[in-house]
C-alpha positions in Angstrom: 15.2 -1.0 -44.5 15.1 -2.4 -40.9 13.9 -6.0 -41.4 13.2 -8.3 -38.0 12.4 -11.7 -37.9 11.6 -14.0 -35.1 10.7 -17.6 -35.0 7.2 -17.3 -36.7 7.1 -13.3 -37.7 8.7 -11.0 -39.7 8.3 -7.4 -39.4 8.9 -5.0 -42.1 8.5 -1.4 -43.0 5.0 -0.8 -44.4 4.5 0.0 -48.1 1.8 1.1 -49.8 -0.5 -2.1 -50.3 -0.5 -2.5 -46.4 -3.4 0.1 -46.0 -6.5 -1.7 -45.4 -4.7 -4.0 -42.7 -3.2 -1.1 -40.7 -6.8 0.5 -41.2 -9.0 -2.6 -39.7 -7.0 -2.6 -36.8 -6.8 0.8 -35.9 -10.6 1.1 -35.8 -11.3 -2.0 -34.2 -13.1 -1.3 -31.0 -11.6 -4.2 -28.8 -8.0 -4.1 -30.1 -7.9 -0.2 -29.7 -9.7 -0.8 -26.1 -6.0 0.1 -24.0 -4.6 2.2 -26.9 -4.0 5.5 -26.6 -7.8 6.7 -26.8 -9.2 3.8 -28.6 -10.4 3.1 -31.8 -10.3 5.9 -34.4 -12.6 6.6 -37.0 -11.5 6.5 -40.9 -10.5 9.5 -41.3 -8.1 9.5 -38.5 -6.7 5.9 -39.5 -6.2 7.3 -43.0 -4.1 10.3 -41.6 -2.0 7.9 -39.2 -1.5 5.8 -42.3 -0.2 8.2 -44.4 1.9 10.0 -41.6 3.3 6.0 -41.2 3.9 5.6 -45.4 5.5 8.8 -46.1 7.7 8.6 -42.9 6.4 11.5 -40.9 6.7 10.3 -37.7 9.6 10.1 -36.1 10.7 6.4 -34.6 9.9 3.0 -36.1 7.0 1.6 -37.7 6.6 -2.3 -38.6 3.7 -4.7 -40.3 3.9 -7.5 -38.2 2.9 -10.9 -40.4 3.4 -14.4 -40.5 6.3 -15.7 -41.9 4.5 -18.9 -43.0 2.0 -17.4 -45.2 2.4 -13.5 -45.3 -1.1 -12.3 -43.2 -1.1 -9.7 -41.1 -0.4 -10.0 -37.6 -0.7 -6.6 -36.1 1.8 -3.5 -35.8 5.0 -2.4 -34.3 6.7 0.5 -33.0 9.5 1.7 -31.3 8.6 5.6 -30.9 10.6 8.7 -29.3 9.6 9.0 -25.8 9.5 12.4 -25.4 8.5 12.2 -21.4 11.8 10.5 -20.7 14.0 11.4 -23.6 14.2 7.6 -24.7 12.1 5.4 -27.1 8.9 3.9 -26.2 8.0 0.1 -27.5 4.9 -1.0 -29.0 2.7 -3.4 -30.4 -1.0 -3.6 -31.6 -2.3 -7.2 -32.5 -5.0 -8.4 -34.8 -7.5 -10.1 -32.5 -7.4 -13.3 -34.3 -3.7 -13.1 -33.0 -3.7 -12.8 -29.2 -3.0 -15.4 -26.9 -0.4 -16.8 -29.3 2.4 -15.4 -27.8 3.3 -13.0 -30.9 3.3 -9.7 -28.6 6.6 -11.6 -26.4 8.0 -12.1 -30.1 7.2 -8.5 -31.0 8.5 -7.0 -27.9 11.4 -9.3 -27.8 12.7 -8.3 -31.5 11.9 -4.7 -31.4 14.3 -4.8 -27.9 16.9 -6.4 -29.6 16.7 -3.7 -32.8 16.9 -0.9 -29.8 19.7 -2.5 -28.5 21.9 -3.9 -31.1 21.0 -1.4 -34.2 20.2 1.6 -32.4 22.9 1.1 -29.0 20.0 2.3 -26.8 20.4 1.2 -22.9 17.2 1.7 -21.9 13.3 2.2 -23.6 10.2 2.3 -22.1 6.6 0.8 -22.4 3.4 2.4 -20.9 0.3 0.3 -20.4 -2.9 1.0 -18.9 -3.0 -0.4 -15.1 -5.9 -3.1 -15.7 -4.3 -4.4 -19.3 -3.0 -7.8 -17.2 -2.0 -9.5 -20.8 0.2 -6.5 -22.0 1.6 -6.2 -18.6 2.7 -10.0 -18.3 4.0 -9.4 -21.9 6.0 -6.4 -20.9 7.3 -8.5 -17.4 8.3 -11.5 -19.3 10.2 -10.0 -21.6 12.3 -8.5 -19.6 10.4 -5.1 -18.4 9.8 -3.6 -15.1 7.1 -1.5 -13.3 9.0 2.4 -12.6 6.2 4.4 -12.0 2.7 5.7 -12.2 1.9 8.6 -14.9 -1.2 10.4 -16.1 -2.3 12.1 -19.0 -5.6 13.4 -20.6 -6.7 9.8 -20.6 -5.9 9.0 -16.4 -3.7 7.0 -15.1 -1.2 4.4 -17.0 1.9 2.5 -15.6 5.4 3.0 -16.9 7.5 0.0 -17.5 11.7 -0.4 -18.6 13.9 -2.5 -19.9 17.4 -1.9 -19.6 19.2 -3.4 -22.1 22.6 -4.7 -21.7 25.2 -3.8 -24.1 
């Protein structure tokens, strides 16, 4: 079990109590607003969470929370990039969480897991163009713009990191 811990969150495999956390966020309108294709209804939050608790999917999955207290901060990932034959880093907050800088924590530990535990020299982040927060996220920790791509969706921006060894 891949544990990481930062200064003020740890992040931990899900299990099956996590549920209803994974679930409110995943349908929120405004956290899901530069995800993918937005929120999702139950049903489809019910089959990413159980694609995420019997292990399905390939890549890494994380509960973000507090250490302080426990709560639920938002979710993690570090998924196979199939466009570039890497891994992709991710990160979806709670909104009661942004603008505390727990996304640069996220990022940061999930690039040193990629790195360190996995020997990976590069991964990848994609953000759409007008998501300024997630972009100065991606910059300050240690990402850099590589290239415009589009999918179903329009355009979104490619970032990478990489990692030194």
């Amino acid at each position: 079990m891949n544990i990481l811990t930062t200064e003020r969150l740890r992040l931990r495999q899900y299990q099956a109590g996590d549920k209803d956390d994974f679930i409110v966020v995943v349908t929120d309108q405004d956290v899901m607003k530069h995800v993918e294709h937005g929120a999702v209804n139950l049903e489809t939050a019910t089959s990413w969470w159980n694609q995420i608790i019997n292990t399905e999917l390939k890549g890494f999955r994380w509960r973000a929370e507090l250490t302080s207290d426990g709560s639920f901060c938002g979710h993690a990932m570090l998924n196979e990039y199939a466009r570039k034959e890497s891994y992709e880093l991710g990160y979806i907050l709670k909104k009661s969480m942004w603008g505390q800088g727990y996304a640069t924590e996220i990022a940061t530990a999930v690039k040193q897991f990629a790195n360190n535990s996995l020997g990976l020299e590069e991964i990848y982040a994609t953000v759409d163009d007008d998501h300024h927060a997630s972009i100065h996220v991606l910059e300050k920790t240690g990402f850099s713009f590589l290239e415009y791509d589009f999918d179903e969706a329009g355009r979104f921006s490619v970032f990478i990191n990489r990692l030194i060894t």
